[in-house]
Structures are given as structure tokens and as C-alpha cells.
N, C-alpha and C positions, 0 to 999 in steps of 0.2 A: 903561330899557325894552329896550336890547337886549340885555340879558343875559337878560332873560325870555322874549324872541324863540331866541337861543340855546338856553337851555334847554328850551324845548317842542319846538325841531324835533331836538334832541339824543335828547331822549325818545319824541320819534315815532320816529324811527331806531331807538332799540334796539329798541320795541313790533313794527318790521318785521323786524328781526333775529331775534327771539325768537318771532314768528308763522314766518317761517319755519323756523326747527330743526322748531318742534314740526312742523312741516306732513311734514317730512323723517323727523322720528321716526316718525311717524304712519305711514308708505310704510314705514318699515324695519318696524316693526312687525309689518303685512299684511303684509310678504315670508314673515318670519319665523314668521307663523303659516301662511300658506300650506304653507312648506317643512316643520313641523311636521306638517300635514294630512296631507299626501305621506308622510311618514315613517312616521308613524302608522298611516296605510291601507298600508303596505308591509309593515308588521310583524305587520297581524292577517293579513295573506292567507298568509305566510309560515308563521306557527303553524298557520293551519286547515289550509293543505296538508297543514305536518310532523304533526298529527293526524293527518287520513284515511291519511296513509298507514300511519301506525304503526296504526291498526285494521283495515286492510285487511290488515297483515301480520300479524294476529291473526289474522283468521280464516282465513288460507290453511293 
């Protein structure tokens, strides 16, 4: 009996080990799209600036 005792609370522990990574990954994740977000809205404002300006140097 107590090796069955052992073994379930053995396997409760990894189930909380492995509940938290993913919890952890999860967070890295949302960072990591966040900072993707960011990057991505930095990049369109960038080009539509370097447009207007390249047409505004067209028509002078």
C-alpha cells in the first residue's frame, strides 16, 4: 500500500510541476506576443511615414 501512496503523491507532484511550466510558458508567450505587437505597430508607422514622405517629395 505504500508504494501506491508513494506513487500517487509522486504523480501529483510532477501534474504540479508540469501545471506550472505550462503556466510559465503561457506568460512567456503573452510577453512575446506583446513585444511582437510593439514591433509590428512600429514597423507599419515607420513605412507609412517613409511613404508620405517620398510623395510629398514628388510633388514638390
Amino acid at each position: 500500500m505504500r508504494l501506491l501512496i508513494l506513487g500517487v503523491s509522486r504523480n501529483k507532484r510532477e501534474i504540479e510541476k508540469r501545471k506550472i511550466k505550462i503556466k510559465k510558458n503561457r506568460e512567456l508567450a503573452r510577453e512575446v506576443a506583446r513585444y511582437r505587437v510593439r514591433y509590428l505597430m512600429r514597423e507599419n508607422a515607420i513605412r507609412s511615414i517613409a511613404s508620405l514622405k517620398i510623395e510629398n517629395m514628388g510633388r514638390e
